[in-house]
mmCIF file of the N, C-alpha and C atoms, coordinates in Angstrom:
data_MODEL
# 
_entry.id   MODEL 
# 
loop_
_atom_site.group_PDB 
_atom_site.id 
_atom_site.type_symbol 
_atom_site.label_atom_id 
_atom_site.label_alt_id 
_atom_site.label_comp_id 
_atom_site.label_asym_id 
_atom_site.label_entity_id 
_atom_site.label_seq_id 
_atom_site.pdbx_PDB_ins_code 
_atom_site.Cartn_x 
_atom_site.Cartn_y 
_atom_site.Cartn_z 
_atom_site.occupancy 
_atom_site.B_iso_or_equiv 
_atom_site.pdbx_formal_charge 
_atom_site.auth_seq_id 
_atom_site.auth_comp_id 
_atom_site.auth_asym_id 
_atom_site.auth_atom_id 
_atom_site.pdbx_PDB_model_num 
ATOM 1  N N  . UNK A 1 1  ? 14.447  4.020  17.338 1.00 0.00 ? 1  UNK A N  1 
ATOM 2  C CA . UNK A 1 1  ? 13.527  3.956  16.196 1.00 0.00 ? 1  UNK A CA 1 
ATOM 3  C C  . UNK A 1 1  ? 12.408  2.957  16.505 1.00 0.00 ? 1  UNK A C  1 
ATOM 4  N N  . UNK A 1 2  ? 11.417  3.274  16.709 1.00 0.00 ? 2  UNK A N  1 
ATOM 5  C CA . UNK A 1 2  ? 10.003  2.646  16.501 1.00 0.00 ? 2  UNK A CA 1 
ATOM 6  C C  . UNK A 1 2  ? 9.445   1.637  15.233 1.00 0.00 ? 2  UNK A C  1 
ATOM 7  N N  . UNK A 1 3  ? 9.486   0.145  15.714 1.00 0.00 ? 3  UNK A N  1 
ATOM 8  C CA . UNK A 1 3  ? 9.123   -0.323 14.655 1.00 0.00 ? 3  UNK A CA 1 
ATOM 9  C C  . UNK A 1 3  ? 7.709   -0.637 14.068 1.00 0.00 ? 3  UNK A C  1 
ATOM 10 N N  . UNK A 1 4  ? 7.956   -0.773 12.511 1.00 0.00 ? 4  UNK A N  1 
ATOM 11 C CA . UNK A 1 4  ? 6.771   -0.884 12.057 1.00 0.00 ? 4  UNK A CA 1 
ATOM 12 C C  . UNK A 1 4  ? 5.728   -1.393 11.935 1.00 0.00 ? 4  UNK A C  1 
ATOM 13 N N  . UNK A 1 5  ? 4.263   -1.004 12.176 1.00 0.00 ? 5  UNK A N  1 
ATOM 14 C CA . UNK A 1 5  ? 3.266   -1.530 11.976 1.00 0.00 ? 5  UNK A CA 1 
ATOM 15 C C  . UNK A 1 5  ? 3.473   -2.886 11.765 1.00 0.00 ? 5  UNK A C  1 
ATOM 16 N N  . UNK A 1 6  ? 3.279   -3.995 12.984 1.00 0.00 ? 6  UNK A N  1 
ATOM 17 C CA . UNK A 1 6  ? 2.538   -5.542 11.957 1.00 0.00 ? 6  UNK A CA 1 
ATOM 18 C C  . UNK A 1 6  ? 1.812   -5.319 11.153 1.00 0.00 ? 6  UNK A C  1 
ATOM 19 N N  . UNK A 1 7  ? 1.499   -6.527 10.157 1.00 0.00 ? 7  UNK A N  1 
ATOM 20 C CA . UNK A 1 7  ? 0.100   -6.634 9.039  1.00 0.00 ? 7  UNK A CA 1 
ATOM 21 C C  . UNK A 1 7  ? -1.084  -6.552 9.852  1.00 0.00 ? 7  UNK A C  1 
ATOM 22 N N  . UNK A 1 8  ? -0.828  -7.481 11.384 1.00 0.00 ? 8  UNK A N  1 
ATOM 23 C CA . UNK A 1 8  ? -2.337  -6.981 11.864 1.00 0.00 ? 8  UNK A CA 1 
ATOM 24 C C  . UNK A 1 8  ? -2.799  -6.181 12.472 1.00 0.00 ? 8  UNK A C  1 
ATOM 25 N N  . UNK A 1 9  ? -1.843  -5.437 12.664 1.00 0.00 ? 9  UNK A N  1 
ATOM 26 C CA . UNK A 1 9  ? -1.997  -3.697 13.253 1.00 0.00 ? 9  UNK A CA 1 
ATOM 27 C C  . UNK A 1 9  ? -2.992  -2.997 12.052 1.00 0.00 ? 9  UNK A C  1 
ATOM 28 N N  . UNK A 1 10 ? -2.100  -3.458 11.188 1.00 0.00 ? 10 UNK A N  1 
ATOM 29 C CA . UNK A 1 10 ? -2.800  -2.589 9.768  1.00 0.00 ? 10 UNK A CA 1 
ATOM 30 C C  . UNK A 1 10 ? -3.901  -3.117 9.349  1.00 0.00 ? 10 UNK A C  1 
ATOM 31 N N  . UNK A 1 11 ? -4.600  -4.499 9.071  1.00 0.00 ? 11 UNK A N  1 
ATOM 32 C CA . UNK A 1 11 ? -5.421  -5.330 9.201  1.00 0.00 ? 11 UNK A CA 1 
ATOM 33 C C  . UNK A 1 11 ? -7.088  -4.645 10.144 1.00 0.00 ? 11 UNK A C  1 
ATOM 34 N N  . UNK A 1 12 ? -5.949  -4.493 11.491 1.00 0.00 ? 12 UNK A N  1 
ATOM 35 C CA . UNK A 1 12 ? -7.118  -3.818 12.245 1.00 0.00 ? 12 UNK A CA 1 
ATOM 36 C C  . UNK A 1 12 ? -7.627  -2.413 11.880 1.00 0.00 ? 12 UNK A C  1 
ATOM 37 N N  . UNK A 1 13 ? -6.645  -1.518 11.421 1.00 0.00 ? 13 UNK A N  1 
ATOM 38 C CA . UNK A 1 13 ? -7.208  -0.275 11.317 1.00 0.00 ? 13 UNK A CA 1 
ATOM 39 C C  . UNK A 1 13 ? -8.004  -0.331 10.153 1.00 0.00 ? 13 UNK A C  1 
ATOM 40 N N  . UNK A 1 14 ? -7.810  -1.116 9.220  1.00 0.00 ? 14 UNK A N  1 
ATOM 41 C CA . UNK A 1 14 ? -8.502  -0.909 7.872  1.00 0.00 ? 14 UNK A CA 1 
ATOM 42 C C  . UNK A 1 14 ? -9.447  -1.245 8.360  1.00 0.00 ? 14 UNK A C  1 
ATOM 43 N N  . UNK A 1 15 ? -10.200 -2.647 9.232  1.00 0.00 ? 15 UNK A N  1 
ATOM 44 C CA . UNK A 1 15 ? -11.279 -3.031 9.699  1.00 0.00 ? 15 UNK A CA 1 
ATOM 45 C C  . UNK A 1 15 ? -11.740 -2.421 10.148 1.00 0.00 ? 15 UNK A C  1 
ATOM 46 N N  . UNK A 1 16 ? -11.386 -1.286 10.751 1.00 0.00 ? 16 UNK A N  1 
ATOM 47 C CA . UNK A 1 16 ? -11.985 -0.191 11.701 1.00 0.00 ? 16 UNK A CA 1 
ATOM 48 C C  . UNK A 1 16 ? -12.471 0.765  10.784 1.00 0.00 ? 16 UNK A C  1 
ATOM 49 N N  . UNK A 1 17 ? -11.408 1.333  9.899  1.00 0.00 ? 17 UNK A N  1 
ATOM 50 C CA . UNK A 1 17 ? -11.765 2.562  9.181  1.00 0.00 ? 17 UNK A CA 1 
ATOM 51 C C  . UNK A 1 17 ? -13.151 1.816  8.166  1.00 0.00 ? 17 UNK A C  1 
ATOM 52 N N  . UNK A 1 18 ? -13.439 0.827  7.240  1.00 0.00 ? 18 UNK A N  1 
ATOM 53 C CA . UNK A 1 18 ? -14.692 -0.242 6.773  1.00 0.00 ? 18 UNK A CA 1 
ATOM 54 C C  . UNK A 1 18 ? -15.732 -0.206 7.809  1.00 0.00 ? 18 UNK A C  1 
ATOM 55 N N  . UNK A 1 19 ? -15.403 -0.171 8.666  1.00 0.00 ? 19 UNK A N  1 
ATOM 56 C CA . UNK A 1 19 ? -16.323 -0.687 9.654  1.00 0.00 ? 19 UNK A CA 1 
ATOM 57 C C  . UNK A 1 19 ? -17.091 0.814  10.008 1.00 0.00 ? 19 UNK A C  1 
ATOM 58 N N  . UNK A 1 20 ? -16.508 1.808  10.117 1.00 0.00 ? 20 UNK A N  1 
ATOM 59 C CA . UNK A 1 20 ? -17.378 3.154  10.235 1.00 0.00 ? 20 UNK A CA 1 
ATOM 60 C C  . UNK A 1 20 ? -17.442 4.101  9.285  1.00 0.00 ? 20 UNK A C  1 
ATOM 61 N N  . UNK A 1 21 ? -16.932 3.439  8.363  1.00 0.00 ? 21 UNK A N  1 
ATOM 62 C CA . UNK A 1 21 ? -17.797 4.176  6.888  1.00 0.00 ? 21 UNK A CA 1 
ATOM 63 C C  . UNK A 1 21 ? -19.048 3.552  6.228  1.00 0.00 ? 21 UNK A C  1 
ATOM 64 N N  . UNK A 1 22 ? -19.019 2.325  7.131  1.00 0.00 ? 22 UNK A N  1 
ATOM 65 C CA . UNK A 1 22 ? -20.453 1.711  6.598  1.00 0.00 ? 22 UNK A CA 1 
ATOM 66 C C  . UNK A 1 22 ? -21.374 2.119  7.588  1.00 0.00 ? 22 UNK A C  1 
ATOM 67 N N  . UNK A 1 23 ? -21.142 2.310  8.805  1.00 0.00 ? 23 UNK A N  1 
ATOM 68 C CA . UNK A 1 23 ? -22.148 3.045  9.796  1.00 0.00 ? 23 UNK A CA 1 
ATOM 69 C C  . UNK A 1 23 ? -22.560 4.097  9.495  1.00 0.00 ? 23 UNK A C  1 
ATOM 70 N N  . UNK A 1 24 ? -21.241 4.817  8.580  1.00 0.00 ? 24 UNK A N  1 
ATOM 71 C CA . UNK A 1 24 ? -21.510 6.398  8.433  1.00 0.00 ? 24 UNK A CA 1 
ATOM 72 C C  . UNK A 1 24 ? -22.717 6.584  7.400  1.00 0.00 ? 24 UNK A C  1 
ATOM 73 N N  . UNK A 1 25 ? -22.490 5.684  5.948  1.00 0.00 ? 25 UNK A N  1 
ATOM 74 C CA . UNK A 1 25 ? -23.200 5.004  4.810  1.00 0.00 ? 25 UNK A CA 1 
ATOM 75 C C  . UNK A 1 25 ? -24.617 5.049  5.175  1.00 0.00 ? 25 UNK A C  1 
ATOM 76 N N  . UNK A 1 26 ? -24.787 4.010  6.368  1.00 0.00 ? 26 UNK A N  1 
ATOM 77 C CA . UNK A 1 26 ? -25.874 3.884  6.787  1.00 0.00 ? 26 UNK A CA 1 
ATOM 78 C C  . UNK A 1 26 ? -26.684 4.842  7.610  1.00 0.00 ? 26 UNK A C  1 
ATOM 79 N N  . UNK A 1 27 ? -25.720 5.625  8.168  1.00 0.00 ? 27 UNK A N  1 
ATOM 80 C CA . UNK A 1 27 ? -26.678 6.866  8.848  1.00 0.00 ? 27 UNK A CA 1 
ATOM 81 C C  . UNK A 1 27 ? -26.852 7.586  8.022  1.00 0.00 ? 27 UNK A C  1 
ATOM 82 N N  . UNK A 1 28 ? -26.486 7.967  6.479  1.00 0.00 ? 28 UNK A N  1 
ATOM 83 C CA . UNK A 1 28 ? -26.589 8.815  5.621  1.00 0.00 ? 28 UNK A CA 1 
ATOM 84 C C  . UNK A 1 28 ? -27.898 8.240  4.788  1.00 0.00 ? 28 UNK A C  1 
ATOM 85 N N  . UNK A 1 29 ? -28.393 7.241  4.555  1.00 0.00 ? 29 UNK A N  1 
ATOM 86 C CA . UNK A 1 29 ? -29.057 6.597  4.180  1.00 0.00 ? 29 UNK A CA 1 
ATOM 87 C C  . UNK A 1 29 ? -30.485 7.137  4.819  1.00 0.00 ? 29 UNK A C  1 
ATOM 88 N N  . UNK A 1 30 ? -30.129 6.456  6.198  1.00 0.00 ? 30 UNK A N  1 
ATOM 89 C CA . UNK A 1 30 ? -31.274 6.723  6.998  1.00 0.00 ? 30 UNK A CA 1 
ATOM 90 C C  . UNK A 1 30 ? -31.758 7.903  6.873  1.00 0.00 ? 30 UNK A C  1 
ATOM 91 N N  . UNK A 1 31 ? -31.127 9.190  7.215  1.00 0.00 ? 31 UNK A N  1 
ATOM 92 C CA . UNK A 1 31 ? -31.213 10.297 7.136  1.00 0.00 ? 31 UNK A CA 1 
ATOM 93 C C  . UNK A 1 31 ? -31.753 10.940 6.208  1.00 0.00 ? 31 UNK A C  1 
ATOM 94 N N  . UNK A 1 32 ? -31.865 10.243 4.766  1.00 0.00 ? 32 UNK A N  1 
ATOM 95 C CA . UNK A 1 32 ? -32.126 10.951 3.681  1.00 0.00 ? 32 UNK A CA 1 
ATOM 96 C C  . UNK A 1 32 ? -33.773 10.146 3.368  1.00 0.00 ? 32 UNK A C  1 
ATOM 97 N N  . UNK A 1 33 ? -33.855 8.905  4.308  1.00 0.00 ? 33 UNK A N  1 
ATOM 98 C CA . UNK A 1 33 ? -35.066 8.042  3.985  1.00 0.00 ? 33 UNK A CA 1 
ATOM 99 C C  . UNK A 1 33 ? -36.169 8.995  4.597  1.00 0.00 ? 33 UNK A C  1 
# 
């Protein structure tokens, strides 16, 4: 059995997944400017 995620495993992905929805945000932005 594979153990679970540390907090900063999870920590990181949330930072990741924030981190390119604001790029995405921002290319949508741009795009529409």
């Amino acid at each position: 059995m594979s153990s679970p995620p540390s907090l900063s495993d999870l920590a990181d992905s949330i930072n990741a997944l924030t981190q390119s929805q604001r790029l995405f945000q921002a290319d949508i932005a741009a795009s529409i400017d």
